[in-house]
Biopython code that builds the backbone (N, CA, C, O; Angstrom):
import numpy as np
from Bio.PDB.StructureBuilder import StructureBuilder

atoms = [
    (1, "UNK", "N", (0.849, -1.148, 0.000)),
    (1, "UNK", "CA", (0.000, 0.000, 0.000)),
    (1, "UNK", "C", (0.906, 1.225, 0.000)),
    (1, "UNK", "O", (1.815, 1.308, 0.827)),
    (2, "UNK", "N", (0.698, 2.128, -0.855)),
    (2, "UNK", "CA", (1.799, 3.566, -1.289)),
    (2, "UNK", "C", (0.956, 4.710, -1.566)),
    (2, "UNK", "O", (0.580, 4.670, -2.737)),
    (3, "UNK", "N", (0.471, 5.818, -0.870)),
    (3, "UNK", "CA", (-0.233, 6.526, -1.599)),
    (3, "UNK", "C", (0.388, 7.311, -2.909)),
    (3, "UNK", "O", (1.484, 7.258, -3.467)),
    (4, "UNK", "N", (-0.330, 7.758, -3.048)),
    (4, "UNK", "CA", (0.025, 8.453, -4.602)),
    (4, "UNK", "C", (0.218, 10.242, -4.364)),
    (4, "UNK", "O", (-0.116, 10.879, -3.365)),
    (5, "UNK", "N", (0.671, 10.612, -5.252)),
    (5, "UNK", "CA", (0.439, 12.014, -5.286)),
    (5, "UNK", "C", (0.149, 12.616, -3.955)),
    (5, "UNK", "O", (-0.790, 13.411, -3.991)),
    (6, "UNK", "N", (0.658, 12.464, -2.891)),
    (6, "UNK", "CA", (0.863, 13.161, -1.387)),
    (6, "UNK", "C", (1.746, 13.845, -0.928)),
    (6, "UNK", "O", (1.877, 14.140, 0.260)),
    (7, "UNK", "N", (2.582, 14.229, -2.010)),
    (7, "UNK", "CA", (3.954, 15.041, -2.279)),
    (7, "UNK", "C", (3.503, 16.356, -1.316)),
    (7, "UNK", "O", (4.259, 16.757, -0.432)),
    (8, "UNK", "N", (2.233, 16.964, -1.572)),
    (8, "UNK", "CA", (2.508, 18.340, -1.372)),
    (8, "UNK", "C", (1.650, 18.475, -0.013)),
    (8, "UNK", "O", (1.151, 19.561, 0.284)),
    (9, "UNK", "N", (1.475, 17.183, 0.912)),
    (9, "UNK", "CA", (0.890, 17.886, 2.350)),
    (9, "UNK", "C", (2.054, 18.040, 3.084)),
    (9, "UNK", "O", (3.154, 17.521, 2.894)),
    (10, "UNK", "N", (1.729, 18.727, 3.848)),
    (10, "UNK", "CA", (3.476, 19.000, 5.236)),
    (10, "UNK", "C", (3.392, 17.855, 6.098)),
    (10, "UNK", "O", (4.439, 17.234, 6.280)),
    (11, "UNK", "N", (1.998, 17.327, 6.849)),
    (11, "UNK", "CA", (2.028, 16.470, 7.791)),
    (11, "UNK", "C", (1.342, 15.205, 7.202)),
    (11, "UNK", "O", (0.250, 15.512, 6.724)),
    (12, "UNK", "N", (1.647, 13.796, 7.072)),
    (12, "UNK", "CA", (1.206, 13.086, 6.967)),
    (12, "UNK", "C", (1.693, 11.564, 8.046)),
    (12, "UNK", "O", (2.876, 11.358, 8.320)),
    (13, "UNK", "N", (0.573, 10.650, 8.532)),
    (13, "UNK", "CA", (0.791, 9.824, 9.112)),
    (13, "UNK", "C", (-0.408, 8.452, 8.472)),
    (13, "UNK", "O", (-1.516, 8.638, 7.969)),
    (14, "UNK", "N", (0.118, 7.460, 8.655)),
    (14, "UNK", "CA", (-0.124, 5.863, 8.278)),
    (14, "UNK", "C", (-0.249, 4.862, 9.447)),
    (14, "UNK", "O", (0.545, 4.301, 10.202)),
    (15, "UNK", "N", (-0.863, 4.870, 9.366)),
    (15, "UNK", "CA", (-1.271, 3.645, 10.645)),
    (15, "UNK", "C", (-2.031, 2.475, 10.543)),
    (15, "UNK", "O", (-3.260, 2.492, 10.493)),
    (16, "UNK", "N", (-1.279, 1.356, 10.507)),
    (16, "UNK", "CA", (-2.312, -0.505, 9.470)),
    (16, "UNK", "C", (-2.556, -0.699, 10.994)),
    (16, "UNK", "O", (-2.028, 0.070, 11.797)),
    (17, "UNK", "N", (-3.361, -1.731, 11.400)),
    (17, "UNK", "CA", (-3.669, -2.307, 12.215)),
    (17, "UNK", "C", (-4.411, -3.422, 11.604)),
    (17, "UNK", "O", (-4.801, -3.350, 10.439)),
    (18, "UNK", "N", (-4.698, -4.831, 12.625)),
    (18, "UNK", "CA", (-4.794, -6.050, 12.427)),
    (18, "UNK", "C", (-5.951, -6.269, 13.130)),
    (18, "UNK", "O", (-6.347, -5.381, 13.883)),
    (19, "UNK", "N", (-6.793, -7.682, 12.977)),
    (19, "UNK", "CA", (-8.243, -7.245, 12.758)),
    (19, "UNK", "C", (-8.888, -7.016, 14.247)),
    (19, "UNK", "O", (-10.094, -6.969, 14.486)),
    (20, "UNK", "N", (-7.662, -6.864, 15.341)),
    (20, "UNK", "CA", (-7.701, -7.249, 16.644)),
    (20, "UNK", "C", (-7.465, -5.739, 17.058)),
    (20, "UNK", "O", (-7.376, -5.538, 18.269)),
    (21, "UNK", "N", (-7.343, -4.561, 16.139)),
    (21, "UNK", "CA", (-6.288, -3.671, 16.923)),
    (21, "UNK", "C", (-5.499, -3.098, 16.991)),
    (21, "UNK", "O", (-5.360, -1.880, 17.096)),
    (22, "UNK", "N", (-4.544, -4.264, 16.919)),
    (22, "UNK", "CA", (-2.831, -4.008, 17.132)),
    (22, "UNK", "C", (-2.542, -3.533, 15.858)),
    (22, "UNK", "O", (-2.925, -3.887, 14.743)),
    (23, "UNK", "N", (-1.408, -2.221, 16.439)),
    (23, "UNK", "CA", (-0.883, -1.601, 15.402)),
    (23, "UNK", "C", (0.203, -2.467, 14.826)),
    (23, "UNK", "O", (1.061, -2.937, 15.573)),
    (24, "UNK", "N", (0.209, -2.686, 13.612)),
    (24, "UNK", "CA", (1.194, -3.088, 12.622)),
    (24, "UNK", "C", (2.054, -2.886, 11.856)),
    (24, "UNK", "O", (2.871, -3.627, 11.309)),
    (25, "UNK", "N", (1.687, -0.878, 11.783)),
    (25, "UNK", "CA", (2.797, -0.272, 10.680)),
    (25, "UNK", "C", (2.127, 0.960, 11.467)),
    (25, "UNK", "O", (1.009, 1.021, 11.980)),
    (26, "UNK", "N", (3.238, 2.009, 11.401)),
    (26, "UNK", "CA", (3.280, 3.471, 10.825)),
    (26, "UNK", "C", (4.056, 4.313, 10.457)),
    (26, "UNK", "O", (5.050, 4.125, 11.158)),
    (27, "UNK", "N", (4.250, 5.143, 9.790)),
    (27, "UNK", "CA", (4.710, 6.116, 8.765)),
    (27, "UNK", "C", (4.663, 7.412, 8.997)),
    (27, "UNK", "O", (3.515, 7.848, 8.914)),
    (28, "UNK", "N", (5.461, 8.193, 9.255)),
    (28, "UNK", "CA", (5.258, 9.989, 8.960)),
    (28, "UNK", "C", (6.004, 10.146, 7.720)),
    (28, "UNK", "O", (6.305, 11.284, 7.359)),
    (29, "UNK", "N", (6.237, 9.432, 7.235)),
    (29, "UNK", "CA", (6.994, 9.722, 5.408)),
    (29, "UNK", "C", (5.955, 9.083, 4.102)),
    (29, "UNK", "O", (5.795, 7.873, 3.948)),
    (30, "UNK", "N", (5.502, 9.812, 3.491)),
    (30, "UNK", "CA", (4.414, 9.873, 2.738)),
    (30, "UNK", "C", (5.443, 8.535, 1.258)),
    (30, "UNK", "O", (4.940, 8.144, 0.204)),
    (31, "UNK", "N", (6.805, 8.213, 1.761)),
    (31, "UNK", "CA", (7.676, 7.564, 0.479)),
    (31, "UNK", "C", (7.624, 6.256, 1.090)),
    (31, "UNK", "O", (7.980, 5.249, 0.479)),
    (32, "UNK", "N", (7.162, 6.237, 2.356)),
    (32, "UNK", "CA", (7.074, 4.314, 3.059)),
    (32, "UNK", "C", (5.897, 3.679, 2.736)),
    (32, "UNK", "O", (4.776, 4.189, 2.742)),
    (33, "UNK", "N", (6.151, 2.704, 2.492)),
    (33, "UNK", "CA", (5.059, 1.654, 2.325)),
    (33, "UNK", "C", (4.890, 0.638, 3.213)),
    (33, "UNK", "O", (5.888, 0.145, 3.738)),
    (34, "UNK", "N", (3.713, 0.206, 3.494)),
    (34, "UNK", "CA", (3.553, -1.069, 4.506)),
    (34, "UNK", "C", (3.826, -2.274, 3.338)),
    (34, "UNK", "O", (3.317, -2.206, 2.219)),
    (35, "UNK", "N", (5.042, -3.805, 3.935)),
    (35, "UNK", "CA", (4.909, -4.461, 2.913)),
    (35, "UNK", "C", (4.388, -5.856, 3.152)),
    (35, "UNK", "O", (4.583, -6.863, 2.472)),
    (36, "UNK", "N", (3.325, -5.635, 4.829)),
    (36, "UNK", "CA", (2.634, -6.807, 4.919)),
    (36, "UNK", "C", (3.483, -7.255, 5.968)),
    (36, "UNK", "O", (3.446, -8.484, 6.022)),
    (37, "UNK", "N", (3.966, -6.932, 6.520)),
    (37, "UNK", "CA", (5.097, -7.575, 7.849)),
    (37, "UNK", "C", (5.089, -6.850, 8.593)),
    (37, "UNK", "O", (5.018, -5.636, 8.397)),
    (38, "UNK", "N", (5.199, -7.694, 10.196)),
    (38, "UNK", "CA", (4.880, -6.881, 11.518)),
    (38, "UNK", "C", (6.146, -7.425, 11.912)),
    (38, "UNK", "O", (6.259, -8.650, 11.888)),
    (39, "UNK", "N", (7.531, -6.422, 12.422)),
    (39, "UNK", "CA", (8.598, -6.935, 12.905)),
    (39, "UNK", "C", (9.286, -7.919, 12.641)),
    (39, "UNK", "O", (9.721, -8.622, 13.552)),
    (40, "UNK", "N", (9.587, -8.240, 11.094)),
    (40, "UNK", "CA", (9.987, -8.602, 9.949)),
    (40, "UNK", "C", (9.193, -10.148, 9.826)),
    (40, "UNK", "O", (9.854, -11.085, 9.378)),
    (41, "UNK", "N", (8.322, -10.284, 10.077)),
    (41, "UNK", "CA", (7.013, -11.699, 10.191)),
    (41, "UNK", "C", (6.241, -10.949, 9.201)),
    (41, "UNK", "O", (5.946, -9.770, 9.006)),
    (42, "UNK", "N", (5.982, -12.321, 8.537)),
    (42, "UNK", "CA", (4.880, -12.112, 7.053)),
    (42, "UNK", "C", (3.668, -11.908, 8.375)),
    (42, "UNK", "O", (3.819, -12.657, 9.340)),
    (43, "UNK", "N", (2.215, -10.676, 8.420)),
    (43, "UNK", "CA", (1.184, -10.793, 8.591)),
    (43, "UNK", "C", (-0.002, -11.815, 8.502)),
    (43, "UNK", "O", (-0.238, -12.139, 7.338)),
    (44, "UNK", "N", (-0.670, -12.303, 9.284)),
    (44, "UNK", "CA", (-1.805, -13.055, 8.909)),
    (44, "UNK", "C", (-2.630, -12.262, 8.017)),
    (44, "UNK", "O", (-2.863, -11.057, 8.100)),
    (45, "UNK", "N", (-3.130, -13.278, 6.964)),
    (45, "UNK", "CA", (-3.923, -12.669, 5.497)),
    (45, "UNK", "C", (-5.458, -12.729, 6.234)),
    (45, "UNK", "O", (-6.126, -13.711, 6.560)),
    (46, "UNK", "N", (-5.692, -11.530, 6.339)),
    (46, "UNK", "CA", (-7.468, -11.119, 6.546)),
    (46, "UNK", "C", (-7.686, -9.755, 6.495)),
    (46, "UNK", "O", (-7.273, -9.113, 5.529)),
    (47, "UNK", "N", (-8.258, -9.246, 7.369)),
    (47, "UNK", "CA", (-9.048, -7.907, 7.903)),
    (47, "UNK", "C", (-7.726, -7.076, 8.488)),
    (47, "UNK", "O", (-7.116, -7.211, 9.549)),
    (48, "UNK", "N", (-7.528, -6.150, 7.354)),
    (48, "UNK", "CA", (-6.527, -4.967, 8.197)),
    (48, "UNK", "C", (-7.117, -3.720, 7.657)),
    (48, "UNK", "O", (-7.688, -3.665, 6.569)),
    (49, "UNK", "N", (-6.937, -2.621, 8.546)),
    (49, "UNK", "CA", (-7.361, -1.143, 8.670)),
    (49, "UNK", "C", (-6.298, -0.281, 8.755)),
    (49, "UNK", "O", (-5.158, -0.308, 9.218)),
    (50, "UNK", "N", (-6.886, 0.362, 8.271)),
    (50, "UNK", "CA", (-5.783, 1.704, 7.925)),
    (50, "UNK", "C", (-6.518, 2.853, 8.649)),
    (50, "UNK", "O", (-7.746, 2.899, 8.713)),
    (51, "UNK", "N", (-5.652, 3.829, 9.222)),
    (51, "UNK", "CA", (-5.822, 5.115, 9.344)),
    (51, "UNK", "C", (-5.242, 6.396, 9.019)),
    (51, "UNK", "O", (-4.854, 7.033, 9.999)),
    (52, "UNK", "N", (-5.039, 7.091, 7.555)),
    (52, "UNK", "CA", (-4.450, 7.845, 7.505)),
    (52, "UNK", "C", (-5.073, 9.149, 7.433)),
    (52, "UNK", "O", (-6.138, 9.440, 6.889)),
    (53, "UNK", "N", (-3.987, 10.147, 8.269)),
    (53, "UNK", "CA", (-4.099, 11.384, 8.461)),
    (53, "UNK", "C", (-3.299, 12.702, 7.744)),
    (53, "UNK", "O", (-2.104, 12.929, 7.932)),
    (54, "UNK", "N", (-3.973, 13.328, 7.093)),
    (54, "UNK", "CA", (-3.166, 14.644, 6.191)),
    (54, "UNK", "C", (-4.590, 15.679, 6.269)),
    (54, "UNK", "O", (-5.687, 15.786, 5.722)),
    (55, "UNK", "N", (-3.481, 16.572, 7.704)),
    (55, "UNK", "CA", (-4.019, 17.742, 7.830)),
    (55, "UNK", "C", (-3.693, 18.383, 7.186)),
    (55, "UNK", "O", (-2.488, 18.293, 6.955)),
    (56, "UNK", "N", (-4.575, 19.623, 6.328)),
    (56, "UNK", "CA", (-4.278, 20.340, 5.733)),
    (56, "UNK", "C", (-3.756, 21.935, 6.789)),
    (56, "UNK", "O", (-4.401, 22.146, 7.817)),
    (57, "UNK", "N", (-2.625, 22.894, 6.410)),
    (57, "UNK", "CA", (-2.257, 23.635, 7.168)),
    (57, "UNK", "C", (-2.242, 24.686, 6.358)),
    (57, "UNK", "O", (-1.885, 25.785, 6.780)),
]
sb = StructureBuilder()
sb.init_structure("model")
sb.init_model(0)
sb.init_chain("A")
sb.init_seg("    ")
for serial, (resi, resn, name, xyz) in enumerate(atoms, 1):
    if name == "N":
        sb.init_residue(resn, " ", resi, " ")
    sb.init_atom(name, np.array(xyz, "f"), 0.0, 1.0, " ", f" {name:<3s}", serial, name[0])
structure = sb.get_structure()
């Protein structure tokens, strides 16, 4: 998951979580990608959520 074209906010944050919760990834660099691994362990394949935030200033 990579967003696209997010070049031009100042603040951005990424946050995956697993279908329990637990955070799994996050990001304040709009150039990282989640690549499915929690603390270099392949993820269980199901239900994950995202929360991303880009305030505009």
């Amino acid at each position: 998951m990579k967003p696209d074209k997010c070049h031009e906010f100042l603040q951005y944050r990424l946050q995956v979580y697993d279908r329990w919760g637990r955070l799994m990834f996050t990001s304040y660099n709009v150039q990282d990608s989640w690549d499915g691994t929690h603390k270099g362990q392949p993820c269980d394949q199901g239900f994950n959520f995202f929360i991303l935030s880009m305030p505009e200033i």
